[in-house]
N, C-alpha and C positions, 0 to 999 in steps of 0.2 A: 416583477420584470420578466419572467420567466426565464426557464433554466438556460435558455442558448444566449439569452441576454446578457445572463448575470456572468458564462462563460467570457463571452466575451472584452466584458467590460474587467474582468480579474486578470485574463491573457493581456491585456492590453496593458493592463497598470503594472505587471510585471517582464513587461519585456526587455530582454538585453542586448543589444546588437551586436555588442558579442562575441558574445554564443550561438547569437541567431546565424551569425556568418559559420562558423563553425561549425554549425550541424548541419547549414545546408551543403559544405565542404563535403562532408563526412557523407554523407547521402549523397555524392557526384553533383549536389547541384539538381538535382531532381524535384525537390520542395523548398519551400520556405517556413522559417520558422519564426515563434516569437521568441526563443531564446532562454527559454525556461528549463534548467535542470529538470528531469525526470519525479524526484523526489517533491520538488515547486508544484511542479503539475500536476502530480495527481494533487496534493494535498486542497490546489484550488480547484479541481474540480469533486473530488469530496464533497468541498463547502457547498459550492452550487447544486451539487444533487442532494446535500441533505435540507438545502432548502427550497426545494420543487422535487421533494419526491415523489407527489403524486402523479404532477406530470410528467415524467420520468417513465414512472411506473405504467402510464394508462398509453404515454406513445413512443415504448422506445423504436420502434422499428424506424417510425416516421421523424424522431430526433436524429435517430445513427445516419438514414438519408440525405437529412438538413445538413451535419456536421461534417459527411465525407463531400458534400457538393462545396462546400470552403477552399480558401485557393493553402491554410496555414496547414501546416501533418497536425500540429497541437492536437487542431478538431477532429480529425481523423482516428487517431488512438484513442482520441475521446467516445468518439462512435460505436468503437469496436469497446471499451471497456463496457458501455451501456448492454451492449447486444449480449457480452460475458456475463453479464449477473442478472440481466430480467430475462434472459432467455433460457438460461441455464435449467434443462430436467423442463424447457416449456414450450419448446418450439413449435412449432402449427406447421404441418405437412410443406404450404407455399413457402416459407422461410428459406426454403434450399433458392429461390429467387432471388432473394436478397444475400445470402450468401456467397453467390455468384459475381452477384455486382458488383460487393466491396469486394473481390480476389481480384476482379479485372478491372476495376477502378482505381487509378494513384498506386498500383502497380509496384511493391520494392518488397524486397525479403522481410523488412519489419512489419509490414501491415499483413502480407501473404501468409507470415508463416503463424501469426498470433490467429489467423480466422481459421487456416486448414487445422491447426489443432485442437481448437476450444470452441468455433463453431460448426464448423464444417465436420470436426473430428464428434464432437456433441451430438448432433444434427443425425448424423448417422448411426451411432447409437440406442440414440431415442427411437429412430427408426429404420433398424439393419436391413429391413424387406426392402428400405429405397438403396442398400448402398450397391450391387452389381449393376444397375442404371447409370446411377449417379457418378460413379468411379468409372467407368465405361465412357461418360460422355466428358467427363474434366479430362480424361487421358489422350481421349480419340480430338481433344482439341487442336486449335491451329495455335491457339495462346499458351506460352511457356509456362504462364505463374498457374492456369489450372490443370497441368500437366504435374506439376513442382507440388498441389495441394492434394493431387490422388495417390501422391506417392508417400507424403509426409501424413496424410491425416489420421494416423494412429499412432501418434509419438506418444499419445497419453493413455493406451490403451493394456501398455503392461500384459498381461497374460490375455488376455483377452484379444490379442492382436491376431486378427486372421491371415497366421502365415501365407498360406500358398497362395493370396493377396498380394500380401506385401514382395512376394518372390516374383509375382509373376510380373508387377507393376516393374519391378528392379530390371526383370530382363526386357520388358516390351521397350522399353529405356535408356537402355543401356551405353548404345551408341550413339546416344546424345552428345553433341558438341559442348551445347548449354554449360555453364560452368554453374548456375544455378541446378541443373538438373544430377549431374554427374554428385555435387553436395549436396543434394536432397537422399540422392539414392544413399551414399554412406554414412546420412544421418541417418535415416529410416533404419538400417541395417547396424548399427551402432548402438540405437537404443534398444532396438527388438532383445540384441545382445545379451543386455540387463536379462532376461528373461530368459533366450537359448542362447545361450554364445557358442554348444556345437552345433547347432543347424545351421546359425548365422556363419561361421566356419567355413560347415563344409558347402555351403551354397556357395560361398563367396570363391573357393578354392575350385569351383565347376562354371563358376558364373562368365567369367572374362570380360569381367567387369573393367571402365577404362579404369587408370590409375590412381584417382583421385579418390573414384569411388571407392576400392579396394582398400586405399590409407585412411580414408576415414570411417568403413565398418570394422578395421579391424583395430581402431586403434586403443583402446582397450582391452584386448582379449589375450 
């Protein structure tokens, strides 16, 4: 049947209305859903990738495409789980393309913040020569969520995070309205933490940072 078929035809047979009301609640109303717990969902899409793994494997870029142009989030997270594991340590130089699209496509903190870290945050890794481009041009945007993903996309970088990055993105920022932005900064600054929590400190104690941000880089420290 292939794999977006057989996706579809398991979302279907497990839908709950719900829940499906419920999560679109919970998301403002922003998406629709089929109503499937978390734990539901992956497990059926498991099944369907473990029986089209080749196709899978030979076109995820152009399945994650198929499944974020879906009107359901299901497909969507579905999209972004494919792009996490066949792209992972493989991405191809144009992939920042497509990286792009799912950030400013279907647009909400659940899809945003899973691509700025695992792909977008990947993507740069694999290739650091693209990241003062690439970081430059999501920041210098007019779009909040890829403003949101140059700031966050080293959540998973641990020591490896390039401070005076991650500081300077905090302050180019700072005066942000955004209620997503102002929580991006104090996560970025929260987990860097893990790592220095005196630099994170004393940054934050010079930064004049709005309020938000400040209570949530320091709320661990």
């Amino acid at each position: 049947m292939g794999f977006i078929a057989d996706l579809e035809k398991a979302y279907t047979a497990n839908a709950n209305a719900e829940y499906a009301v419920a999560m679109a609640n919970y998301m403002k109303g922003h998406f629709s859903f089929y109503g499937m717990k978390t734990d539901v969902r992956r497990s059926l899409y498991k099944q369907a990738l473990e029986a089209n793994k080749q196709e899978v494997k030979d076109n995820a870029r152009e399945l994650a495409r198929a499944l974020y142009a879906k009107t359901e989030r299901d497909y969507h997270y579905s999209g972004i789980e494919i792009l996490m594991k066949e792209l992972k340590k493989k991405f191809r130089p144009e992939d920042i393309g497509l990286i792009e699209h799912l950030i400013v496509t279907h647009s909400w903190w659940d899809s945003v913040d899973t691509i700025a870290k695992y792909l977008l945050g990947g993507y740069l890794q694999q290739f650091p020569q693209e990241t003062e481009k690439v970081i430059e041009r999501f920041s210098n945007s007019g779009n909040m969520w890829l403003n949101r993903s140059a700031i966050i996309f080293q959540l998973g970088y641990k020591k490896e995070t390039d401070e005076n990055l991650l500081f300077s993105e905090c302050l180019k920022h700072k005066q942000s309205k955004e209620f997503f932005i102002q929580k991006a900064i104090g996560w970025a600054l929260r987990e860097y933490a893990k790592v220095n929590p005196h630099a994170v400190k004393t940054f934050v104690e010079n930064a004049g940072l709005k309020p938000l941000s400040t209570r949530e880089a320091l709320k661990n420290i």
